[in-house]
Structures are given as C-alpha cells and as structure tokens.
Backbone bond lengths (Angstrom), bond angles and torsions (degrees), N, CA, C in turn:
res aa  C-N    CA-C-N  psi(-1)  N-CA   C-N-CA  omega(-1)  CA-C   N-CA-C  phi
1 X - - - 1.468 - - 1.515 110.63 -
2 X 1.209 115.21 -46.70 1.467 120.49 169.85 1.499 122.88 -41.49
3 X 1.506 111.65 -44.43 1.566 113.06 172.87 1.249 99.70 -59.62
4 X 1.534 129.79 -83.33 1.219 149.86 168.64 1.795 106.39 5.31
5 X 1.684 100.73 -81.64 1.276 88.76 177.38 1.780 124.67 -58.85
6 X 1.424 123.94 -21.69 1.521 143.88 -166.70 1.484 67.01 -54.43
7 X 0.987 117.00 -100.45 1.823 134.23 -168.74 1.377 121.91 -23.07
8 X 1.707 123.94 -0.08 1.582 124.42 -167.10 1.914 82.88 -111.56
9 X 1.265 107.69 -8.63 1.445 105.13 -142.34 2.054 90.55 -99.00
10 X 1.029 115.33 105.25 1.483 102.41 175.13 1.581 108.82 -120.32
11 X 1.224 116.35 -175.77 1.459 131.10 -158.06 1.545 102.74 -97.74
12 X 1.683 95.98 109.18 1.662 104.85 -173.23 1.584 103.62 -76.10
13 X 1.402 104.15 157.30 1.316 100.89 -170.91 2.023 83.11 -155.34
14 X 1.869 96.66 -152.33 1.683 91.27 174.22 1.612 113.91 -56.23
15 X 1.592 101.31 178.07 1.895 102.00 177.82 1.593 89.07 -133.91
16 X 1.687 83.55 144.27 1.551 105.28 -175.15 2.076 82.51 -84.98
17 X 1.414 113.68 140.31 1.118 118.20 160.68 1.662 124.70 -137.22
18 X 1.273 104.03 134.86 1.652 109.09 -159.36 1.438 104.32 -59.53
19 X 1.484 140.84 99.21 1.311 133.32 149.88 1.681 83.87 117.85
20 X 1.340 134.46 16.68 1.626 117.36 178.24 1.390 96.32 -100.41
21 X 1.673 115.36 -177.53 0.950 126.28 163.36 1.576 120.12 -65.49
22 X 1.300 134.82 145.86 1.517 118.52 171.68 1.355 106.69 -82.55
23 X 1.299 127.24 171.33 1.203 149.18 162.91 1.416 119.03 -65.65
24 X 1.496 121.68 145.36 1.782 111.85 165.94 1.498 97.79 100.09
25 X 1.494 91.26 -149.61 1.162 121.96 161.39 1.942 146.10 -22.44
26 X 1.526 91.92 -49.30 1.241 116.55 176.29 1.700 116.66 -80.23
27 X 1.293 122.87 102.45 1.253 132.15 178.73 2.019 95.87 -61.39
28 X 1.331 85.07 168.25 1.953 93.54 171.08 1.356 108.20 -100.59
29 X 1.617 110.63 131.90 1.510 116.63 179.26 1.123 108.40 -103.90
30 X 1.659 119.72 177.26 1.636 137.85 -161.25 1.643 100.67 -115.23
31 X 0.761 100.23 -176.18 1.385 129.83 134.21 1.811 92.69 86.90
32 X 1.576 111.16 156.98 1.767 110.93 179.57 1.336 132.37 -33.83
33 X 1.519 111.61 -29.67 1.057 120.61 -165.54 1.634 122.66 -56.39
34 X 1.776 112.97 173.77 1.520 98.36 179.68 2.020 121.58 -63.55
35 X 1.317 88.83 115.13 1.439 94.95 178.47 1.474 127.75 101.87
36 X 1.778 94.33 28.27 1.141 148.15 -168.92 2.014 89.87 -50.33
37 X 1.030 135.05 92.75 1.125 129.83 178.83 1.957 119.65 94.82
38 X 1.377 80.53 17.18 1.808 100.91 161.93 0.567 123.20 -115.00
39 X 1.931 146.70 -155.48 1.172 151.26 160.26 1.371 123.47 -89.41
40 X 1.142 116.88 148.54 1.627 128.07 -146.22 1.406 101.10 -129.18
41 X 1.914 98.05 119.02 1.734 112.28 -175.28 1.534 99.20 -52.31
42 X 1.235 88.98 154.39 1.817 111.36 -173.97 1.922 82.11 -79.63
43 X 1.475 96.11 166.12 1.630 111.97 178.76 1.644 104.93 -46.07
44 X 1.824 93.94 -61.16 1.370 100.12 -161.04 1.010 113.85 -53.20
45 X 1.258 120.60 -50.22 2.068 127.64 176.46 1.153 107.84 -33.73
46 X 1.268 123.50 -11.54 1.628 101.59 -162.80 2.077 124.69 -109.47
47 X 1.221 75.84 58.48 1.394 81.97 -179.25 1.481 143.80 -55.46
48 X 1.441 107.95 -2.11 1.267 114.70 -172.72 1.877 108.92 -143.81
49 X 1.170 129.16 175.59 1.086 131.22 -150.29 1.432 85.15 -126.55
50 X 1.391 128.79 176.17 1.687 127.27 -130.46 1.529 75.77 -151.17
51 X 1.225 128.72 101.12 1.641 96.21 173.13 1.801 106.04 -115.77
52 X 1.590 97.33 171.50 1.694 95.50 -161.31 2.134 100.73 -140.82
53 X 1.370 90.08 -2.56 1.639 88.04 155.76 1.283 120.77 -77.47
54 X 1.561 114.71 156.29 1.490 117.39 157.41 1.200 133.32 -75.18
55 X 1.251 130.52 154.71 1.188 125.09 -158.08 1.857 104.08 -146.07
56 X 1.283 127.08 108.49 1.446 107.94 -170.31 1.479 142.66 64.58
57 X 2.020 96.02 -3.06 1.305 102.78 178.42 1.513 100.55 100.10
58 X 1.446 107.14 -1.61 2.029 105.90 160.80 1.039 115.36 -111.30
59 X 1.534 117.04 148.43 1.262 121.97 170.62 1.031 111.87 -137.73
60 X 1.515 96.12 143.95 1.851 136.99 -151.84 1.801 91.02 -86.87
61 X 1.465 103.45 116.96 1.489 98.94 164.89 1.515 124.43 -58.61
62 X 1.207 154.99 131.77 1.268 129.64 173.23 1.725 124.27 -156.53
63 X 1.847 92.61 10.69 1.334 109.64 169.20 1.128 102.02 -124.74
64 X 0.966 136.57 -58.67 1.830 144.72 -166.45 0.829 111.31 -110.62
65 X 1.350 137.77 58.76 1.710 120.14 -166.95 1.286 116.19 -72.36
66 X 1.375 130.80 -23.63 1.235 128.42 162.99 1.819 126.06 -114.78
67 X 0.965 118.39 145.28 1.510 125.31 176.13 1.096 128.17 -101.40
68 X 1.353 123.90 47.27 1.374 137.10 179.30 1.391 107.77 -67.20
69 X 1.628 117.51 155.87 1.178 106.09 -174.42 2.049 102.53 -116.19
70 X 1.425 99.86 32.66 2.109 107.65 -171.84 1.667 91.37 -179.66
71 X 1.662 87.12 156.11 1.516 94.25 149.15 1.509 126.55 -59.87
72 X 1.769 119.57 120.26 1.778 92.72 158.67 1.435 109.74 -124.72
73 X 1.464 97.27 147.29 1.617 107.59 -176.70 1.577 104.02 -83.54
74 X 1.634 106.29 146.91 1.458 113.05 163.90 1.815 87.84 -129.98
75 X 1.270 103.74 145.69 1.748 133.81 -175.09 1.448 101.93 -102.05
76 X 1.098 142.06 86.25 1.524 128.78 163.49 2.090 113.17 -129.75
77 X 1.356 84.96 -172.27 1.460 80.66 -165.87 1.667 108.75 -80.63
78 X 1.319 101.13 -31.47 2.032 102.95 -170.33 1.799 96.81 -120.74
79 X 1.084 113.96 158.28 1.462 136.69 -165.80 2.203 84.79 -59.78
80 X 1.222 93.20 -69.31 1.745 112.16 -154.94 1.994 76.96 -46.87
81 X 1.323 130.21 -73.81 1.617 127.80 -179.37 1.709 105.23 -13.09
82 X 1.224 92.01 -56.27 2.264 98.23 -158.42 1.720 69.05 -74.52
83 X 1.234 122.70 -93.20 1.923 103.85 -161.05 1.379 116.01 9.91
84 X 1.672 101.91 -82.34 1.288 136.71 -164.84 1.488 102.02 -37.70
85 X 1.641 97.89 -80.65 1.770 98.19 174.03 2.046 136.54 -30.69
86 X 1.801 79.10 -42.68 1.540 100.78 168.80 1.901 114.42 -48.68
87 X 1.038 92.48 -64.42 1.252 117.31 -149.83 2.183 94.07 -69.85
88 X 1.363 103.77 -45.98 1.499 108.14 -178.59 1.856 116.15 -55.52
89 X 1.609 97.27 -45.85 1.821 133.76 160.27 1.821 91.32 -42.65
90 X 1.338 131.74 -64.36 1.356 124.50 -172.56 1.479 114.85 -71.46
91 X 1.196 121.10 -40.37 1.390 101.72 164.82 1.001 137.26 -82.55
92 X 1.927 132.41 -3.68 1.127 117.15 132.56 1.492 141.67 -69.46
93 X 1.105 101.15 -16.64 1.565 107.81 168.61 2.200 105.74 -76.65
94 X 0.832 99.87 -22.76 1.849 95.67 169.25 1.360 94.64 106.78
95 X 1.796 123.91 2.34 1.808 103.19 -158.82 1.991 88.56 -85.12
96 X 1.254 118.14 4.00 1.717 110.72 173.52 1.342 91.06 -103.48
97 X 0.961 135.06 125.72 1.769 132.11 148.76 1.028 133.98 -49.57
98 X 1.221 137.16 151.26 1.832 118.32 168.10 1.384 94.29 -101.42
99 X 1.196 107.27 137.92 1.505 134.03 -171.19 1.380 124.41 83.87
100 X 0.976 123.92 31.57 1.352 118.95 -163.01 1.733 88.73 -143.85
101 X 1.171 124.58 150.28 1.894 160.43 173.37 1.473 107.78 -76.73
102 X 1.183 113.34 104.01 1.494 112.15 162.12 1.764 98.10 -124.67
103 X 1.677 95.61 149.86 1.576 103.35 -173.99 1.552 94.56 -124.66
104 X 1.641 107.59 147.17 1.515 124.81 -158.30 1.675 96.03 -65.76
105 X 1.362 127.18 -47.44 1.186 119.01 -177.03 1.366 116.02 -67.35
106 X 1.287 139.22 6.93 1.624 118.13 162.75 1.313 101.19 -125.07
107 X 1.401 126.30 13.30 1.324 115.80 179.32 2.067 78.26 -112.99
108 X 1.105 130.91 -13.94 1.221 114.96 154.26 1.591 134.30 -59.59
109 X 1.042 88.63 -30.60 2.004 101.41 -177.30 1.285 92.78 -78.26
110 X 1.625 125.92 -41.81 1.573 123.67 -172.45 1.569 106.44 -57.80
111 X 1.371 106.63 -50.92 1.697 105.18 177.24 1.687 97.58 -58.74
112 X 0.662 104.84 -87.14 2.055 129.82 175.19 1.498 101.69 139.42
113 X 1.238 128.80 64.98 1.277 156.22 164.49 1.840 118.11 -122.10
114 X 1.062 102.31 167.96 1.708 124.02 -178.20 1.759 96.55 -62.05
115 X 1.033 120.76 169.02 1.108 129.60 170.15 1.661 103.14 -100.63
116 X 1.198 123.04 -9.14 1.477 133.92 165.91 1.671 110.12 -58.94
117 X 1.216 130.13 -80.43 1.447 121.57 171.87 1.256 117.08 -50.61
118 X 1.371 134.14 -26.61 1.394 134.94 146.03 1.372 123.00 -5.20
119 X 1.436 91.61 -86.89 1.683 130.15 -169.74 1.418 94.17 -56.60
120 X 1.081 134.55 -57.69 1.533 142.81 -151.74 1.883 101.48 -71.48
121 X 1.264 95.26 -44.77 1.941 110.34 171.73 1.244 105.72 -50.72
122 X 1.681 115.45 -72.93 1.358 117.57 147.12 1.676 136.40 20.33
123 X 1.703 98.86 -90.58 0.736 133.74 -177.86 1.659 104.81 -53.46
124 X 0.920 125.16 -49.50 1.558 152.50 -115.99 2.334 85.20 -103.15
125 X 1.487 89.98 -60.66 1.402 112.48 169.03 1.596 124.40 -80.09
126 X 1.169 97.04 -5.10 2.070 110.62 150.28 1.458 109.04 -55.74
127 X 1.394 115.21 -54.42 1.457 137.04 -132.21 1.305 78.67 -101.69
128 X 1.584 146.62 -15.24 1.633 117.60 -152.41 2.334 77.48 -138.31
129 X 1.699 102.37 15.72 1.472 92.16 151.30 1.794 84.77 73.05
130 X 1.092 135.54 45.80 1.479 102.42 176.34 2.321 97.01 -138.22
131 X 0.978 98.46 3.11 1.784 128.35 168.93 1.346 120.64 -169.93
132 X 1.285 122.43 168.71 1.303 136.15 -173.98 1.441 108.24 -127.95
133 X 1.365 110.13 156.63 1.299 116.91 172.46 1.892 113.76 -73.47
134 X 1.014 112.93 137.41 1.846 113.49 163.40 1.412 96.55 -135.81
135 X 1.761 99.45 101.52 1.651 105.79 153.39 1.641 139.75 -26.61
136 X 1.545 100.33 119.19 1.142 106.31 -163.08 1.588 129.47 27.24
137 X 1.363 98.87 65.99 1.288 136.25 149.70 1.556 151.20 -156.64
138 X 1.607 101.16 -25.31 1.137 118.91 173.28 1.586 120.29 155.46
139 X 1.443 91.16 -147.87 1.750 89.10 -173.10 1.702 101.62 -125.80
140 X 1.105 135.10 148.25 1.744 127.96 -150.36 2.135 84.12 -128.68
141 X 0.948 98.44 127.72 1.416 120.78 -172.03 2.031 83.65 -75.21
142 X 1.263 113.61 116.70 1.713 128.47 -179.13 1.544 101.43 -64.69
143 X 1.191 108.92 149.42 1.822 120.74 -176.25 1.675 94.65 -131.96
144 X 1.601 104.45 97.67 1.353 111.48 149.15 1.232 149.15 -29.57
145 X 1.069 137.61 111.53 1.360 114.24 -165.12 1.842 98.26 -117.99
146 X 1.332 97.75 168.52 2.043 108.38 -155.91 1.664 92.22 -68.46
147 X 1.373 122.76 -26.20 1.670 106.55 -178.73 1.556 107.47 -95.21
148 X 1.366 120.29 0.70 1.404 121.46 163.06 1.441 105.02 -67.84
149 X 1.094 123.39 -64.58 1.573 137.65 -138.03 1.872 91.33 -85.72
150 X 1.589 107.15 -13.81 1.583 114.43 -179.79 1.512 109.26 -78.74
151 X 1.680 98.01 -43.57 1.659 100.90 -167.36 1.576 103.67 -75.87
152 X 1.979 119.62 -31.30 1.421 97.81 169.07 1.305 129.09 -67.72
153 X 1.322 109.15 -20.85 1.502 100.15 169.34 1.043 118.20 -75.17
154 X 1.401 126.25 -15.91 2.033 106.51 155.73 1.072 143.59 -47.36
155 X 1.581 91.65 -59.28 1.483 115.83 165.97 1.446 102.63 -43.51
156 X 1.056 125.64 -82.13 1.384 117.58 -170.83 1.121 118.04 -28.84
157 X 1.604 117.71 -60.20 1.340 120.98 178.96 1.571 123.07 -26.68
158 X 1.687 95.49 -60.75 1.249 111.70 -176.47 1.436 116.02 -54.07
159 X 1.176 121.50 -38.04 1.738 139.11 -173.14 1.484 106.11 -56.10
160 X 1.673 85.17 -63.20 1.537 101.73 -163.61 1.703 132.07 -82.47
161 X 1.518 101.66 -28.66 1.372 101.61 -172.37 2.124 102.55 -89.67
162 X 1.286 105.75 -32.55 1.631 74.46 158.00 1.400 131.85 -54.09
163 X 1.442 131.29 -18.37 1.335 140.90 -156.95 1.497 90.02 -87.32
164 X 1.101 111.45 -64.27 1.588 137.15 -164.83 1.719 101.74 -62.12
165 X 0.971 110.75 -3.52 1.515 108.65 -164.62 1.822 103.57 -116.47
166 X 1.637 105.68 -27.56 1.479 121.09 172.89 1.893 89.93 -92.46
167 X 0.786 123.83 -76.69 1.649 111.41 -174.95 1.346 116.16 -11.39
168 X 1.693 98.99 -46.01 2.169 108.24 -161.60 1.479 87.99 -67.71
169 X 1.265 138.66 -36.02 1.591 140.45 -145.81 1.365 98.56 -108.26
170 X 1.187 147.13 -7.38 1.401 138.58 171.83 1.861 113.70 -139.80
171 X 1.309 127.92 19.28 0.939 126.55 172.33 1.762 115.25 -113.65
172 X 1.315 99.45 119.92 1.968 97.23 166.20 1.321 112.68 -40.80
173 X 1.722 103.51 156.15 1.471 110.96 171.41 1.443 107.21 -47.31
174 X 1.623 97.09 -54.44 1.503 112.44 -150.56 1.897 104.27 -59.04
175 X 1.142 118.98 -25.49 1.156 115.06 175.35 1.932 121.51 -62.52
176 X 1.259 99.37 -34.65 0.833 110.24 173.19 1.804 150.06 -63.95
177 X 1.522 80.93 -31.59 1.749 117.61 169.03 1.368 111.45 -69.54
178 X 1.525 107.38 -41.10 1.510 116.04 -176.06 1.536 122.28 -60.11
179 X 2.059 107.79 -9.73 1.067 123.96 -167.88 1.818 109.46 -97.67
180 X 1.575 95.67 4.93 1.736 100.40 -160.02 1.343 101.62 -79.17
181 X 1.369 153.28 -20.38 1.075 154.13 160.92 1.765 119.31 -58.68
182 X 1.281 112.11 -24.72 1.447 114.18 172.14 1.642 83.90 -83.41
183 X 1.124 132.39 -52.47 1.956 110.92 -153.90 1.862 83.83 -86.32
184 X 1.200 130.76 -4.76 1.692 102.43 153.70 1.303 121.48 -72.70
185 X 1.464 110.81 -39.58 1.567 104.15 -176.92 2.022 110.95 -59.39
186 X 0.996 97.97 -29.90 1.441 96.64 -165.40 1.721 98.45 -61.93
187 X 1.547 100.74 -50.92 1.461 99.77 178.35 1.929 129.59 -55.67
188 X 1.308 108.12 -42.13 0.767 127.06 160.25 2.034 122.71 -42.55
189 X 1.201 101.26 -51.88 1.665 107.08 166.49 1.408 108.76 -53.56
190 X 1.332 100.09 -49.55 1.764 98.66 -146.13 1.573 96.43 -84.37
191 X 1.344 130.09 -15.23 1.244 117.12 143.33 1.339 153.43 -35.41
192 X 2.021 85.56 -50.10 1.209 86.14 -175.29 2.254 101.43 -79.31
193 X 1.093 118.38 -14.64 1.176 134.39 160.12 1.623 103.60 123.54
194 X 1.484 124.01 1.00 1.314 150.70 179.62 1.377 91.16 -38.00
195 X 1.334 133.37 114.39 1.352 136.64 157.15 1.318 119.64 -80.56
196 X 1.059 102.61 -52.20 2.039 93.98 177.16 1.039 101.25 -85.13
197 X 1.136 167.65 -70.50 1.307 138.30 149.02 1.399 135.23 46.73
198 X 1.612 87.19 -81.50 1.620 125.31 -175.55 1.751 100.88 -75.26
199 X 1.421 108.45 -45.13 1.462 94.17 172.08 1.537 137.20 -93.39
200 X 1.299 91.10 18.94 1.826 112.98 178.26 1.653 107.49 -90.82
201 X 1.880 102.50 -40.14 1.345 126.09 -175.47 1.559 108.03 -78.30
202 X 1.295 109.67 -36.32 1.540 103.21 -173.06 1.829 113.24 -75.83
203 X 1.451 114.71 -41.12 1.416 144.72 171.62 1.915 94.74 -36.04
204 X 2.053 107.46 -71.73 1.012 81.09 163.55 1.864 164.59 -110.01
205 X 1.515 81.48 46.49 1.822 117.09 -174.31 1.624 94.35 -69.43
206 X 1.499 99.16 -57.32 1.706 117.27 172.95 1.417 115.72 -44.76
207 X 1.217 108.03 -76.93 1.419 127.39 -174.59 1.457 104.11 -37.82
208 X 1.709 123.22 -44.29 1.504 116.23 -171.10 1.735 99.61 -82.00
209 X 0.876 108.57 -24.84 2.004 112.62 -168.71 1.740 77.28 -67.00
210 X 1.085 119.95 -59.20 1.555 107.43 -146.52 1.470 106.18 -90.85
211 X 1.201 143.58 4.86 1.044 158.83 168.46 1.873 105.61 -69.86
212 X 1.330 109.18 -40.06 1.331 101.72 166.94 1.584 145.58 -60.22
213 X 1.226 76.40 -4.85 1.924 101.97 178.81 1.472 97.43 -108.00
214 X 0.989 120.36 11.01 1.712 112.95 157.40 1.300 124.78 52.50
215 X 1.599 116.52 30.56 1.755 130.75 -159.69 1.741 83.49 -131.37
216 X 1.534 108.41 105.59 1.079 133.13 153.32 2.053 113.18 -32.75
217 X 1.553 80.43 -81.83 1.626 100.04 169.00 1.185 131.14 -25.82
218 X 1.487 109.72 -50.54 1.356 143.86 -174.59 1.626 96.81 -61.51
219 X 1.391 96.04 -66.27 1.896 91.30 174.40 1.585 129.88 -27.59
220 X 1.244 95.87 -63.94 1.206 126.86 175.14 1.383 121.49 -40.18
221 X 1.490 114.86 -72.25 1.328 133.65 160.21 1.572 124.07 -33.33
222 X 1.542 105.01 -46.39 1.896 130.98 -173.41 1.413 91.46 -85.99
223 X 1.076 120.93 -11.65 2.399 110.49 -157.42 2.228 70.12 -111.46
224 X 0.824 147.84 -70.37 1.272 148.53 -112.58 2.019 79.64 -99.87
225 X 1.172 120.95 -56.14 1.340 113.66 173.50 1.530 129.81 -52.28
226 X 1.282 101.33 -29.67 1.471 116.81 176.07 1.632 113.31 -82.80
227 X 0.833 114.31 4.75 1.793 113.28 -172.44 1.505 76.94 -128.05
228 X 1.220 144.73 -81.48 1.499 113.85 177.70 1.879 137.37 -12.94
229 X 1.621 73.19 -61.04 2.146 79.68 179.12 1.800 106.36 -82.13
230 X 1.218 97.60 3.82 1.737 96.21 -170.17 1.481 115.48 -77.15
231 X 1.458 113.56 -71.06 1.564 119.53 -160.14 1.892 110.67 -85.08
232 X 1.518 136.61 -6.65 0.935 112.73 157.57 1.685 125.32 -66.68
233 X 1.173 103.72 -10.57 1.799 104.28 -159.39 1.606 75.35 -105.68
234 X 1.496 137.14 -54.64 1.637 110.88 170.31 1.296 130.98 -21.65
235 X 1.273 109.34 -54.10 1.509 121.06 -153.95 1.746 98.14 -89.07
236 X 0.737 102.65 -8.02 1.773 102.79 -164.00 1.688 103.96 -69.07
237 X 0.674 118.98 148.53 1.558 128.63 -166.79 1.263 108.68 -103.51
238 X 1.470 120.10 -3.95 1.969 111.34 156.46 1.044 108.03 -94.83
239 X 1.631 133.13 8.48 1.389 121.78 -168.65 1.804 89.77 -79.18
240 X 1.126 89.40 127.05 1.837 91.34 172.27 1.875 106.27 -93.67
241 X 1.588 121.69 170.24 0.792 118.64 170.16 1.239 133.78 -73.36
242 X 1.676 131.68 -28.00 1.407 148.08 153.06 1.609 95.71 -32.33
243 X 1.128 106.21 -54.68 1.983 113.27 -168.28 1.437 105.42 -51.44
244 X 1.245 114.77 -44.56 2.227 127.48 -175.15 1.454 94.60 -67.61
245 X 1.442 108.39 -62.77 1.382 107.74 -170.12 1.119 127.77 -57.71
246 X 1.669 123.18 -29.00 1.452 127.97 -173.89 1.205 104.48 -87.37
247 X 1.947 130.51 -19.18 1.342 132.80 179.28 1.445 95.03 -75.05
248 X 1.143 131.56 -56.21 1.977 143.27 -166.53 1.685 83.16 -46.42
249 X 1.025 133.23 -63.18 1.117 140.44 -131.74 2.013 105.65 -90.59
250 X 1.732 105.57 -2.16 1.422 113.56 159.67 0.860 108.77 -72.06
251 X 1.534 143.06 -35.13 1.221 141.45 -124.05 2.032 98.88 -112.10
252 X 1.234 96.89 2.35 1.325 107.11 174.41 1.626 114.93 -102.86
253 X 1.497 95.74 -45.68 0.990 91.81 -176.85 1.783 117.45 -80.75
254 X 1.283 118.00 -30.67 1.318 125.07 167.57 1.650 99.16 -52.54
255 X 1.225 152.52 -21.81 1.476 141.28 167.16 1.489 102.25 -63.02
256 X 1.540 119.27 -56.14 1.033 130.69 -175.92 1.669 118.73 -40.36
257 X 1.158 112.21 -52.83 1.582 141.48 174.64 1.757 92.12 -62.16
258 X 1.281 123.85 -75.69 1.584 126.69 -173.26 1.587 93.67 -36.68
259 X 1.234 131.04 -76.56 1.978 139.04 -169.16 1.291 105.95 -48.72
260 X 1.497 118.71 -41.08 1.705 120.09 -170.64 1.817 89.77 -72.03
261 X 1.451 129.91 -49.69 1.608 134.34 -163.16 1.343 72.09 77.70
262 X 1.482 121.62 93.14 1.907 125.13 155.21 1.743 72.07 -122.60
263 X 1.459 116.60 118.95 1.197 132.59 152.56 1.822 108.80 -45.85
264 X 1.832 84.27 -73.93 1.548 85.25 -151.77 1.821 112.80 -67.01
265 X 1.508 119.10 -22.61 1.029 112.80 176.65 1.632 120.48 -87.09
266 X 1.715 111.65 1.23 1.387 101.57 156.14 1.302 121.16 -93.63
267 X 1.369 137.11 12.37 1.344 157.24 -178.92 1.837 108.79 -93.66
268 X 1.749 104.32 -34.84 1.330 114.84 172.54 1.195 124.85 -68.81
269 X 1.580 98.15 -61.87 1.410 112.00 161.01 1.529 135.93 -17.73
270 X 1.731 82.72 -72.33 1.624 85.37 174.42 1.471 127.82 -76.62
271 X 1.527 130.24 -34.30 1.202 117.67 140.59 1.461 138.00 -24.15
272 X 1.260 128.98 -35.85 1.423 142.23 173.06 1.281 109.50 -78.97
273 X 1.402 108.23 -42.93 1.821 100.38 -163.77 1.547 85.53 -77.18
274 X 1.396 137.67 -27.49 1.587 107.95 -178.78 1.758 127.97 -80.05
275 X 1.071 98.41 8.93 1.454 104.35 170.39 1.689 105.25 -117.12
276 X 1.075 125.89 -3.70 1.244 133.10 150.80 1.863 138.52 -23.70
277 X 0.953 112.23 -141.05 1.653 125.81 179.14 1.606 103.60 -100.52
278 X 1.282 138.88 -17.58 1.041 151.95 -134.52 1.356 113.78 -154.25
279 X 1.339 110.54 6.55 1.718 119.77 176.35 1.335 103.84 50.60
C-alpha cells in the first residue's frame, strides 16, 4: 500500500483553477467572453479561431466550454498535468459532453492558460480514446457505444480476474485490511454522489488490489482500461445515485471475499463490478 499510495502522491506546484485568474505571466481579463473574469491568452497563444456555428449537427464549444458549478483545484507539477487532470475531472463530471467540439483556445481562456497545454492534454486524451481530433476545429468529446463499453469489460475481465483470483490464494488477511480505507473512500464519494471523486477513488481501490501482484505493466494496462470504460457511464445522466453507491459498496465486499479466499465469489464480484457504475 505504501508504494501504491507513494505513486498518488505527486509534486505540488501552481493550481490550474476553473474560471480563476492564472498565475505568472497572464494578467486578468474583462469582458463576456469565455473566461469572462479569468486570465486572458497572451496574443501569441492564440493560434486558432474559437468557432460557435454548427457544423453537421456539432457544436463547437466557444463560450462556455465547461459547466461547472465552483472553482476546482488540481495540484500537479507542470501547467499541461493540472489541464490534463482538469479536463479528465470534466468529463466525468459531464461538464465535456460526448459528442460535442470543444477548441483548445476557449477552453484555454476557461482555464486562463495558452491554448498550447490545452492541445497537448488534448492530444494526450486522443491516445487514451476519450475524444478525437476534428481538423481545424477541435477535439469532439467520443460517444460510447453499448458494444464498446461490453468489449472493455472483457478485456478487463480477462486481465484482471486471473490476477484477482492468484492474489485471493497467496495474499495474508492482514494485507488485505490495510486496503479498507481505499474501499471507504470510494464509499464515502458515492454518497456524497461526487462522481469524479468516486472515480479518482475507485481507480485507486484498483490500482492498490493490483499492485500486489507486483506487474508494473499490469498497472498500466488495468489504470488506462479503466478510464476508458469509466467516465461515459459517470457522466450519463440515468446513472442514479443508489447505482454509485451499490457499486462503492463491491469494493468492500470484494476485500471481504479476497481474506475469506471465496474463489468463486471473488471471480463474481469482479465480473459484476465491471459492468457496473464504474465501467
């Protein structure tokens, strides 16, 4: 658990904050526009044009790109990191849409950053399947579809429940107990009905279970699949709260199952929780 958490723990530096002024460089700008009382891209940053027509039946964010309802801080070490975090935090919370065009320069003014660490976040979340690129215009928030979100839960399956099935058979109780504070936090979120939150907390419920099998790779592979199947079924607006809470609430009992070594009901478990609240 100690590695596990070592690894949640990164090097605070400035905070990207939704609708504040930025830090440095960037004076605070006026006027209606997006980020209307934030900080305002320097000239040079601004390489691209903001657009707010439709196009095909999409529309280009380019006043509000996000609908948060507060400032939230992310703590990381480089500007493009807090973006990144920001921006992953918005599409499980629903303030990115799926299907819908947002362009780096007004979701830059929204941070009050360059549209440069933007793009690169962007970019970054191309590669991990969670938007797409649309030429010279932006980046199009991805729309899941029910045999997508089916085939990641195979994969997973396949990944994970052999792991999970050697863990129950060679791990102490006591190791296991030490893990009960990650399946409180999870519970604890999904109470309060906190979605990103809940999927920051659940990510690392995972991350410590699978960390015991000592496969770097494995992390990697299980953390990068899980943020795929994760934030469309977050953001979705039939997910009721009973649904968060009754998923938070595997993650207890799957410890329970790991300490007892119940083979077959930690094999259930985890099959279920991936078609779950939590993809």
């Amino acid at each position: 658990m100690e590695q596990g958490a070592a690894r949640e723990r990164a090097t605070e530096g400035p905070s990207v904050r939704f609708g504040d002024p930025a830090p440095g460089p960037y004076a605070p700008g006026g006027g209606a526009g997006p980020g209307a009382g934030s900080a305002r891209v320097p000239e040079q940053a601004r390489g691209e044009h903001t657009h707010g027509e439709h196009t095909h039946g999409e529309h280009t964010h380019g006043e509000s790109p996000l609908a948060g309802d507060g400032p939230r801080t992310v703590r990381r070490h480089s500007v493009r990191g807090q973006v990144l975090d920001a921006l992953r935090t918005a599409l499980v919370a629903g303030e990115l849409r799926p299907g819908e065009v947002y362009s780096a320069p007004a979701l830059g003014e929204r941070f009050g950053v360059s549209a440069t660490p933007v793009r690169e976040a962007m970019q970054r979340l191309a590669v991990e399947g969670a938007v797409e690129v649309v030429p010279n215009r932006g980046f199009r928030v991805v729309v899941r579809t029910a045999r997508e979100l089916t085939e990641l839960a195979e994969v997973r399956a396949l990944i994970e429940v052999p792991v999970m099935l050697r863990l129950a058979r060679t791990v102490p109780a006591a190791r296991w107990a030490a893990l009960r504070p990650f399946a409180e936090a999870t519970g604890a979120a999904a109470a309060r009905g906190d979605r990103a939150h809940y999927a920051e907390t659940d990510r690392a419920f995972h991350r410590e279970v699978l960390a015991l099998a000592g496969n770097e790779q494995l992390l990697v592979i299980a953390d990068d699949l899980h943020r795929r199947s994760q934030w469309p079924l977050l953001s979705a607006p039939v997910l009721r709260h009973a649904d968060l809470v009754a998923d938070a609430a595997e993650h207890s009992a799957l410890l329970d199952a790991l300490v007892a070594r119940d083979l077959p009901v930690v094999e259930s478990l985890v099959r279920e929780h991936f078609t779950g609240a939590n993809g």
